[in-house]
C-alpha positions in Angstrom: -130.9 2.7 -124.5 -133.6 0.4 -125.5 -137.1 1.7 -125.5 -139.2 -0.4 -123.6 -142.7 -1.2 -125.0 -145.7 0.9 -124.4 -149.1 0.1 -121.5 -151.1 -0.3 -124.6 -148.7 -2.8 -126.6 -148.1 -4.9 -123.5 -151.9 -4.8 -123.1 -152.4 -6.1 -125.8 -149.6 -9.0 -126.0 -151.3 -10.4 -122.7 -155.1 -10.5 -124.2 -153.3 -11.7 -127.9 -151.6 -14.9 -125.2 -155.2 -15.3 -123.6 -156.8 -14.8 -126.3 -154.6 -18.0 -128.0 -154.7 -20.1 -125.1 -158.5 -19.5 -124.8 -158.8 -20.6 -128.4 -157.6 -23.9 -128.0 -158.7 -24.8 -124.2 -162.4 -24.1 -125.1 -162.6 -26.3 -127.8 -160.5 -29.1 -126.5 -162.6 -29.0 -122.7 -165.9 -28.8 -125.0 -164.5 -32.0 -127.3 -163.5 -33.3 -124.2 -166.8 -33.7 -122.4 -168.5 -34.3 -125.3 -166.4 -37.6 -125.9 -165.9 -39.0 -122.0 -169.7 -40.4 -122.3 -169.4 -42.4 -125.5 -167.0 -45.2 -125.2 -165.4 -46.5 -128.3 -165.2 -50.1 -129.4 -161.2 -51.2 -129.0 -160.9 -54.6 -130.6 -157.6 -56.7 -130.3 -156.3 -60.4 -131.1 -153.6 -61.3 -128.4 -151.9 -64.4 -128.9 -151.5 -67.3 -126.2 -149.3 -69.8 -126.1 -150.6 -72.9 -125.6 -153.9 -72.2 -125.9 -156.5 -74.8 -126.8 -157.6 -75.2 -130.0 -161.2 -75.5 -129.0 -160.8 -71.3 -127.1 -158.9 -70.1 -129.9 -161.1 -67.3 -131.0 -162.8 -67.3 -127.8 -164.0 -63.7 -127.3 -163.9 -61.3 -123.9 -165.6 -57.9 -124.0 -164.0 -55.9 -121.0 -165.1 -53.2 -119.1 -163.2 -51.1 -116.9 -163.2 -48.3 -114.9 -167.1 -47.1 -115.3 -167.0 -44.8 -112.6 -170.8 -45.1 -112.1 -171.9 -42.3 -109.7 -172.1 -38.8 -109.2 -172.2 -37.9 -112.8 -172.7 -41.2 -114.7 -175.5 -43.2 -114.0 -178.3 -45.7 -114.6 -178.8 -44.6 -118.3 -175.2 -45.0 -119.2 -174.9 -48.2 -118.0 -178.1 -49.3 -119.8 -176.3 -47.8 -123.3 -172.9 -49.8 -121.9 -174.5 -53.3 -121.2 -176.8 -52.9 -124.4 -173.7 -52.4 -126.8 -171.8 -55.7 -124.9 -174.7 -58.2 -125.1 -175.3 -56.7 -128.9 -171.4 -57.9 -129.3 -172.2 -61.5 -128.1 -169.1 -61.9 -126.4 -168.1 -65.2 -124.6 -166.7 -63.5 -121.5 -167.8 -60.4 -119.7 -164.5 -58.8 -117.8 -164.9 -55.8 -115.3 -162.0 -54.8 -114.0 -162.7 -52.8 -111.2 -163.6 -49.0 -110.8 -167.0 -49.6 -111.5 -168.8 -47.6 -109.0 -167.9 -44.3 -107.0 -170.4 -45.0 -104.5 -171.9 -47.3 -101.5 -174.9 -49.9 -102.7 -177.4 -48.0 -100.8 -176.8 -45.0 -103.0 -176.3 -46.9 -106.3 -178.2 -50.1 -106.0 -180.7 -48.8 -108.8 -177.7 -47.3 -111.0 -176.1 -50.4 -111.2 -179.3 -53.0 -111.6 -178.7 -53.0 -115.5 -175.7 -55.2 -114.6 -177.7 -57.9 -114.1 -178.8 -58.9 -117.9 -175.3 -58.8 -118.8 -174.9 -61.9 -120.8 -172.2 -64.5 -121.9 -172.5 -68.0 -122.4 -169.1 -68.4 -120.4 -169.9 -66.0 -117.9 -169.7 -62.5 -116.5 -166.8 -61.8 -114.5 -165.8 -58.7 -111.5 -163.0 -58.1 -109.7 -162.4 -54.9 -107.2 -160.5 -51.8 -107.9 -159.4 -48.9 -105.6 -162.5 -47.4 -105.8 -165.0 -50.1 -104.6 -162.6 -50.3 -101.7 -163.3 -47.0 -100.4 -167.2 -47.4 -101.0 -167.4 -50.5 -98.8 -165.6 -53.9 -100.9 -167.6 -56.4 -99.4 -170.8 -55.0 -99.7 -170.4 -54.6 -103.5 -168.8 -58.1 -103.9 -172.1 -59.4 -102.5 -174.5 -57.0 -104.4 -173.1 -57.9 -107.7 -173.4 -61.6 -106.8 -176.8 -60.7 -106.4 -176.9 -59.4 -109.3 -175.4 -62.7 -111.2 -171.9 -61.0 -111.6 -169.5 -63.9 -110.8 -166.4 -62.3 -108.4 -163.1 -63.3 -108.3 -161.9 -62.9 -104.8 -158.6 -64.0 -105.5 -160.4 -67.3 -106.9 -160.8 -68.4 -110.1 -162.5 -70.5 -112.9 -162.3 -73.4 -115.4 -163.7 -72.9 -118.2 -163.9 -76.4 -119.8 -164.6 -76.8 -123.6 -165.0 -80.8 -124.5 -161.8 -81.2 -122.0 -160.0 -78.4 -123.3 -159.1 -76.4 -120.3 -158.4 -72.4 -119.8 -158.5 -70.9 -116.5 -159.2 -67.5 -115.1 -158.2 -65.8 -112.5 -158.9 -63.2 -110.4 -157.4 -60.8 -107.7 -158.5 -57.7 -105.2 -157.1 -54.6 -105.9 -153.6 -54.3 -105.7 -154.2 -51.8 -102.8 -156.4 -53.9 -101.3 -154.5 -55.1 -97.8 -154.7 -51.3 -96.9 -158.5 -51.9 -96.4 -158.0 -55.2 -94.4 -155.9 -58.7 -94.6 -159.2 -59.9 -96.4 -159.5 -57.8 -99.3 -155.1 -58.3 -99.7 -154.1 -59.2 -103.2 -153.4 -62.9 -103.6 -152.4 -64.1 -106.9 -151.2 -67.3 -105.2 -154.5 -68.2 -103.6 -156.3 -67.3 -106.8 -155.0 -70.0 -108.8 -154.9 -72.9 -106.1 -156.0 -75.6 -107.0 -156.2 -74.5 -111.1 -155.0 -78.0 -113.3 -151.2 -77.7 -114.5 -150.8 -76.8 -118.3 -154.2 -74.8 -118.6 -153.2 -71.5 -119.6 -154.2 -68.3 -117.1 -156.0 -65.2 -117.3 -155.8 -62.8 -114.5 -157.8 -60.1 -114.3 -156.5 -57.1 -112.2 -157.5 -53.9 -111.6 -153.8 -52.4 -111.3 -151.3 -53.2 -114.3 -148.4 -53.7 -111.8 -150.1 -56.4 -110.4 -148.2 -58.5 -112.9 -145.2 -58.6 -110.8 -146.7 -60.6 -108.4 -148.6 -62.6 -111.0 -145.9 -63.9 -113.0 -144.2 -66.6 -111.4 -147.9 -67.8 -111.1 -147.6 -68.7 -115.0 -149.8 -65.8 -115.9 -150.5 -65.3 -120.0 -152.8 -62.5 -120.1 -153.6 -60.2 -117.3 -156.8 -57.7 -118.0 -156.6 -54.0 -116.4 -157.6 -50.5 -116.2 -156.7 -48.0 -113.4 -154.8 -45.8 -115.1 -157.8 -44.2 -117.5 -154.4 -43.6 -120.0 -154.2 -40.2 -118.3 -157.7 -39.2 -119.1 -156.8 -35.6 -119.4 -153.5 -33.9 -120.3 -151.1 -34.1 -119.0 -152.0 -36.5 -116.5 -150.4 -39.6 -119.7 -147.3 -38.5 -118.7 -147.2 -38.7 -114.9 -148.9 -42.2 -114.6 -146.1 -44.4 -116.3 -144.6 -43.3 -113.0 -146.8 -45.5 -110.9 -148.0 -47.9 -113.8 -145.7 -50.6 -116.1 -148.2 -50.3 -118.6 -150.9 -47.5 -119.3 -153.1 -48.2 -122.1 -153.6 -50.8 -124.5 -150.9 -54.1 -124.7 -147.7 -54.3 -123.1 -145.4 -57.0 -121.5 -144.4 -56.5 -118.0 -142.1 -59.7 -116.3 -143.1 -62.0 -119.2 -147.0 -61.5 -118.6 -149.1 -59.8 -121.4 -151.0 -56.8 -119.8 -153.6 -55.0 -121.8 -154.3 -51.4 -119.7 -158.0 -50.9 -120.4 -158.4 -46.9 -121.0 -161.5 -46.9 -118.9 -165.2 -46.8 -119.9 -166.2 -43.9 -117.9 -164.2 -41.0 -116.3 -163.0 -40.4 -112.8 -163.4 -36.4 -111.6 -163.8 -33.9 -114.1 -166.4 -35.1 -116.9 -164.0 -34.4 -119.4 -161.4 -37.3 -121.3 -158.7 -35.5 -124.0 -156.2 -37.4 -125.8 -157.4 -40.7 -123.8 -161.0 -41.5 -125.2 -163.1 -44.2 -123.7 -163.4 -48.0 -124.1 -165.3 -51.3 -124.5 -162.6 -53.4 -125.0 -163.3 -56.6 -127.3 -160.2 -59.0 -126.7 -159.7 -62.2 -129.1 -157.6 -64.9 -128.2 -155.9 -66.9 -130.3 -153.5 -69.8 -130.3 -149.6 -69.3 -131.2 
């Protein structure tokens, strides 16, 4: 008969197993919050076919997913927008996400938008988030605030005649709000000249399905944070085609912005936040 293990040895297995997990949670939840307020720069060249010779290495610095609000506020988007205009972008992208809050609440937060600058302009669309803190209102307070929104619109950006278009739509989720704020990549590029190529910028990655036979090249996003925290990376591929960084989803490049802020718990582990700097370039 096999003697079974004493009080004091199984004691002391349990506090050893606490003891081991305690080890590495600490450390990881104190790296963790230390690193979800201090984006890093992701720089990529991305390759579009037929694209103009004068845009070929025209610049966009893209934010996504700021998540200004409870726990991030006015000084972090004043180091944020300080870091993009000291990167002299052409473009300015945000992708969505970028508040947790109404405009009442977070007018002041989010006044540093406004000297944002790119000689091409500064670009917004909505994300899930902006629809549950009142869409429209934000779409007009960012106006205000000099942002350009694409409300499933878009723009021409004309270098001596060399066109490039782009595009943008509401959140993929966005009919469940009302038929206004509905996802339309049809109506965004109405009206766009034939041959230019098209950048659509997205909140949600799977908005490429209903992109592509739009003759989308690049589509911008963020949503998914790349998890953010473990092991949240290996549930969202469930809901997304494309979860961080590049990826090709019904012949449209998507780059998944891992978001510049955090969503929840102030804490980002194996999914570290971004100022994305994208470079286009002819091929």
């Amino acid at each position: 008969m096999k003697e079974r293990p004493s009080r004091w040895v199984v004691a002391f297995g349990h506090r050893a197993q606490a003891g081991a997990a305690l080890a590495f949670v600490v450390p990881s939840l104190t790296w963790g919050a230390f690193r979800a307020r201090r984006p890093v720069l992701e720089r990529r060249r991305i390759r579009i076919a037929g694209l103009p010779k004068a845009f070929d290495g025209l610049r966009i610095v893209q934010l996504s997913d700021v998540h200004i609000g409870p726990t991030l506020g006015k000084r972090f988007l004043e180091d944020v927008v300080h870091r993009v205009n000291a990167l002299r972008p052409d473009v300015v992208a945000i992708t969505g996400d970028l508040v947790d809050g109404s405009v009442e609440a977070l007018a002041d937060a989010t006044s540093p938008l406004a000297d944002l600058a790119a000689p091409e302009g500064v670009y917004f669309v909505t994300g899930n988030h902006e629809l549950y803190h009142g869409a429209s209102a934000w779409e007009a307070e960012l106006g205000r605030l000099g942002l350009t929104v694409l409300h499933n619109a878009h723009r021409v950006l004309d270098r001596g005649g060399a066109k490039l278009v782009l595009g943008g739509v509401t959140d993929y989720n966005g009919a469940g709000l009302s038929p206004h704020h509905a996802s339309d990549p049809a109506r965004a590029f109405r009206g766009a000249p034939d041959g230019a190529p098209r950048i659509l910028l997205a909140h949600q990655p799977r908005s490429a399905y209903a992109a592509a036979p739009h003759g989308v090249a690049l589509q911008l996003s963020g949503h998914t944070h790349a998890g953010q925290i473990f092991p949240f990376m290996f549930l969202v591929p469930l809901q997304q085609p494309v979860t961080r960084g590049w990826g090709r989803v019904a012949g449209v490049d998507v780059y998944a912005h891992r978001g510049t802020g955090y969503w929840g718990p102030p804490f980002r582990v194996g999914a570290p936040p971004e100022i994305a700097e994208i470079t286009l370039v002819a091929g």
